[in-house]
C-alpha positions as CSV (number, residue, x, y, z in Angstrom):
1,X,-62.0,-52.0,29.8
2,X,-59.9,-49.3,27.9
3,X,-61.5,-46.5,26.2
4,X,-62.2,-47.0,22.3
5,X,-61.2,-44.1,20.4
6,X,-62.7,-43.6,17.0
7,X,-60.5,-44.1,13.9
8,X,-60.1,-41.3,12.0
9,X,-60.6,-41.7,8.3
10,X,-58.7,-39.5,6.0
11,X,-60.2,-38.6,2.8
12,X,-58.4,-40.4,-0.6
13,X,-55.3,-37.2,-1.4
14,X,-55.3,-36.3,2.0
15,X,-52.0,-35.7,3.4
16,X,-51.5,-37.5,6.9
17,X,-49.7,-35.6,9.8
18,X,-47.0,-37.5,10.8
19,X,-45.3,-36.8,14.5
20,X,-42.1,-35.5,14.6
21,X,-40.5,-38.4,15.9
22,X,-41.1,-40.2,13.1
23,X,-40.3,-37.8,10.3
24,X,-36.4,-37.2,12.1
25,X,-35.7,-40.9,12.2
26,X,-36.5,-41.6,8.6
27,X,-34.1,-39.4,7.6
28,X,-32.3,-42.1,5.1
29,X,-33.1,-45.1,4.2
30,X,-29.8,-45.4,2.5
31,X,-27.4,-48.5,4.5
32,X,-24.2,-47.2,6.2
33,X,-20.3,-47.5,4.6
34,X,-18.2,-49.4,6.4
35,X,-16.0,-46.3,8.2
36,X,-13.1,-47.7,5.6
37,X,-15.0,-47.1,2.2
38,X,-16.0,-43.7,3.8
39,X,-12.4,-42.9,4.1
40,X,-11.4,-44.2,0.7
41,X,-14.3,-42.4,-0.8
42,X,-12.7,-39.0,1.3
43,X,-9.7,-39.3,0.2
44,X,-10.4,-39.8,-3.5
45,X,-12.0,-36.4,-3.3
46,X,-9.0,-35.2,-1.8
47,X,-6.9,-36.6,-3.9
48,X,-9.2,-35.4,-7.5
49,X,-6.7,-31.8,-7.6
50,X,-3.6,-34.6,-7.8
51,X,-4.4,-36.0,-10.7
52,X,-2.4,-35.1,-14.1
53,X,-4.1,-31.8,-15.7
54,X,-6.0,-31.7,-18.5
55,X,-5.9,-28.1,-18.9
56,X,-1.9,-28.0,-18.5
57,X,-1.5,-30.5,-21.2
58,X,-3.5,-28.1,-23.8
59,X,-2.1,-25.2,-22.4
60,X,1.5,-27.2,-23.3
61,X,0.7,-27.9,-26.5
62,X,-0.3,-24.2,-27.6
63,X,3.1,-23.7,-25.8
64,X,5.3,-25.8,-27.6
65,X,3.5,-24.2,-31.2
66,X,5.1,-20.4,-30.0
67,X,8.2,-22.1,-28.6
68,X,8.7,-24.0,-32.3
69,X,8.6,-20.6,-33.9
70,X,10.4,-18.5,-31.5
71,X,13.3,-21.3,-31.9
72,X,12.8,-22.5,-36.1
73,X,11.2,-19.4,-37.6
74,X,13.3,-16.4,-38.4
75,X,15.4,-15.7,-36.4
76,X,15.0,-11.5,-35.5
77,X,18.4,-10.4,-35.7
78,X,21.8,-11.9,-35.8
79,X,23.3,-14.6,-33.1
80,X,26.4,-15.2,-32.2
81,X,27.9,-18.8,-31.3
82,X,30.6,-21.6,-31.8
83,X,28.6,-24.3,-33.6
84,X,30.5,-27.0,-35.6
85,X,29.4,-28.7,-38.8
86,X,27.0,-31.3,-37.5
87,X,25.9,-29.1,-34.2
88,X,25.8,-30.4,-31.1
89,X,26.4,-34.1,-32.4
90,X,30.1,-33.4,-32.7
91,X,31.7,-34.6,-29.7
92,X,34.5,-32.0,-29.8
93,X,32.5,-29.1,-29.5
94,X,31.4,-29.6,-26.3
95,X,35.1,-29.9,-25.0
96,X,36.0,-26.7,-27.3
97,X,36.4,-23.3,-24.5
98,X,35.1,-21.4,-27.2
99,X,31.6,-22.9,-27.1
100,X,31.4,-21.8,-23.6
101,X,32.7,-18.1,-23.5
102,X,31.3,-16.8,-27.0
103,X,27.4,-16.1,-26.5
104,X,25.3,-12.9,-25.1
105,X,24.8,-13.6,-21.7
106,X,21.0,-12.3,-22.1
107,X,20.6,-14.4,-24.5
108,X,21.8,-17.8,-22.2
109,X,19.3,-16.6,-19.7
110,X,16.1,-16.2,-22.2
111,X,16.9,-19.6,-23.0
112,X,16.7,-20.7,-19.8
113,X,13.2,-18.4,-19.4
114,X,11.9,-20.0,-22.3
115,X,12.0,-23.3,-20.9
116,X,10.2,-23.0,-17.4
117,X,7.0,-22.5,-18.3
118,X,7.2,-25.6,-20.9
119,X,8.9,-27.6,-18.0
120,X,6.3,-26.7,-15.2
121,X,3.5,-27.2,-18.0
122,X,4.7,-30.4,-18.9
123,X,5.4,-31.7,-14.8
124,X,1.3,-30.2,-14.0
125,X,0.2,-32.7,-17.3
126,X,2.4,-35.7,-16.3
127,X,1.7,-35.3,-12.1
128,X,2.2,-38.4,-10.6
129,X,4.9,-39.6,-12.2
130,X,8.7,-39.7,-11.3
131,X,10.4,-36.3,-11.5
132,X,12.9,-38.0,-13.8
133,X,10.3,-38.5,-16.7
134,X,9.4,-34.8,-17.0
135,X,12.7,-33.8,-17.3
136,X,14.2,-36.6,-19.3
137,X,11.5,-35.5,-21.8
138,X,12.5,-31.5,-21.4
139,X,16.0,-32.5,-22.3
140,X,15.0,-34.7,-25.6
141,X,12.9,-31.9,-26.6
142,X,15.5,-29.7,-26.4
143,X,17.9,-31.3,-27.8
144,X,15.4,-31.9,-30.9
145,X,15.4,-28.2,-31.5
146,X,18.8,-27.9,-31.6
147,X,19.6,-30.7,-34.1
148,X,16.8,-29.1,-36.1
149,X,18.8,-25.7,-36.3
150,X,21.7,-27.9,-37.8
151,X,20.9,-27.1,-41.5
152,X,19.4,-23.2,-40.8
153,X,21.5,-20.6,-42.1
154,X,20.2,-18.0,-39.5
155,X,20.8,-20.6,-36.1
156,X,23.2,-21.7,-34.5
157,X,23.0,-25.4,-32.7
158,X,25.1,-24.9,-29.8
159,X,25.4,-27.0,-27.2
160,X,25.1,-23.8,-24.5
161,X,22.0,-23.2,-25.7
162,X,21.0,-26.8,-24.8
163,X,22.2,-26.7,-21.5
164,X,20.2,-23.5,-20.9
165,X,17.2,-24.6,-21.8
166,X,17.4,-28.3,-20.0
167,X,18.5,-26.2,-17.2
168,X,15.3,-24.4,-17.3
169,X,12.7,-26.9,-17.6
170,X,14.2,-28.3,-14.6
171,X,13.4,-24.9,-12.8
172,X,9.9,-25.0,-13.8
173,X,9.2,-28.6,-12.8
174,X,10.9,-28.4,-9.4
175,X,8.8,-25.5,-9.1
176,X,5.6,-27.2,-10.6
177,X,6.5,-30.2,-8.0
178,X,6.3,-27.8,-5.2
179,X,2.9,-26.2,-5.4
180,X,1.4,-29.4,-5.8
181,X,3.4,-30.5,-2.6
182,X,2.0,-27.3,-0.5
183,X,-1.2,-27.4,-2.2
184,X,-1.8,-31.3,-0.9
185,X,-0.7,-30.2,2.8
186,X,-4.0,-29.5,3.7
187,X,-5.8,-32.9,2.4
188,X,-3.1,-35.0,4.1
189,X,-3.6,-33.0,7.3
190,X,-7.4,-33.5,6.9
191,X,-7.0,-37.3,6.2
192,X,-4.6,-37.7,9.0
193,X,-7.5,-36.4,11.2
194,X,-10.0,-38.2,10.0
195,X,-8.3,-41.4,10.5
196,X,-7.6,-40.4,14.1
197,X,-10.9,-39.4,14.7
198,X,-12.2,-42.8,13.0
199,X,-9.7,-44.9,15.1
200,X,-10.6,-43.7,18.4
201,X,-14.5,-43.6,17.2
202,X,-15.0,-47.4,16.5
203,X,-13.1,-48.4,19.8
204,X,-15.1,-46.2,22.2
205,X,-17.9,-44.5,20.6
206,X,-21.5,-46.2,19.6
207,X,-22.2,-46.0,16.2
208,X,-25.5,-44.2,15.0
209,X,-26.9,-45.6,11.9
210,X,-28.4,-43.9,9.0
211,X,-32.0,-44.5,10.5
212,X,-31.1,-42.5,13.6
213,X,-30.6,-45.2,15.7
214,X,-27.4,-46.4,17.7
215,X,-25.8,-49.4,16.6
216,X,-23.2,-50.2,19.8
217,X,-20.1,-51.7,19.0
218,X,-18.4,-54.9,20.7
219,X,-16.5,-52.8,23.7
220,X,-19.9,-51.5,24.5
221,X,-21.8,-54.2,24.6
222,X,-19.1,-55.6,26.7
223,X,-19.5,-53.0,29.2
224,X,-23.1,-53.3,29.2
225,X,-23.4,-57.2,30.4
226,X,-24.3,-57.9,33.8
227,X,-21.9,-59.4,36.0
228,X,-21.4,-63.3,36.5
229,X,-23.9,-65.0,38.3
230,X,-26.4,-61.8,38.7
231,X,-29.3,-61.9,36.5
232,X,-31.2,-59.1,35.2
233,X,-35.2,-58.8,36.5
């Protein structure tokens, strides 16, 4: 007959000792993602620095306040240009040599400086969509400030000055649309190699559940089946 050991009763607020075996396999009691959901749940974390900016579309609007002034508010000095009576909606100015020779040369490429930051701005709060948005948006608010400096004494609509500063919101959202391409390199190269890793880990590897067990999966419970007509004793 086996020994009887004595129970041990522990006094009411006691803490119990638990063995070490025990404690590591209840580790989690929470059920295991499907290796799919896992990956989604990855890559929307990947993906969360994609997403249109917040802070670029405030940061645009406090732009386009300085850029209204800069372009309606007194103008600093005097400008030189070949603007006809209703601006750049007359069709013959734009066919007119003059509108393209007279004009500073500095002053064609502040235009164009003016307009990159509110173009990479404006590609940072819209990311996501088609390039062609961005800019067909760049180009109607440019042309908006020029028919606005129609009926100003002290500007000049000009269609150069349009073609400047479309020209440089296009600048600034190519170059808006390629930081966000090298900054995604390295989630794509991370979620390329976890879906590798996940492939090749549900064909060949057992799978160890949250409770610190192995859950095997069909190829290795294939593998582990005795031959035909051989039982197991």
């Amino acid at each position: 007959m086996p020994r009887q050991w004595p129970k041990r009763h522990h006094a009411k607020g006691s803490r119990q000792l638990v063995p070490a075996r025990r404690r590591a396999g209840r580790t989690s009691t929470r059920p295991e993602l499907p290796p799919s959901t896992q990956q989604g749940q990855r890559s929307a974390r990947d993906d969360r620095d994609m997403r249109p900016s917040r802070t670029a579309a405030v940061l645009l609007f406090a732009y386009v306040v300085v850029m209204l002034w800069v372009t309606l508010g007194p103008a600093p000095g005097a400008v030189s240009g070949n603007q006809a009576r209703r601006g750049v909606l007359d069709p013959s100015i734009w066919f007119d040599s003059d509108t393209w020779t007279i004009g500073s040369q500095t002053e064609f490429e502040l235009n164009v400086l003016l307009f990159v930051p509110f173009g990479a701005l404006l590609a940072f709060a819209l990311r996501g969509a088609p390039m062609i948005v961005p800019a067909v948006m760049s180009g109607g608010f440019a042309l908006l400030i020029e028919v606005a400096q129609i009926p100003m004494a002290d500007r000049i609509s000009d269609p150069r000055d349009l073609v400047a500063n479309s020209l440089g919101a296009v600048i600034g959202i190519l170059v808006a649309r390629l930081s966000d391409a090298i900054a995604s390199i390295p989630a794509r190269l991370k979620a390329r190699r976890r879906a590798a890793l996940a492939r090749g880990g549900t064909r060949t590897s057992p799978i160890r559940t949250a409770t610190g067990g192995i859950r095997l999966t069909p190829d290795d419970r294939a593998s582990t089946r005795a031959p035909a007509g051989r039982s197991i004793r």
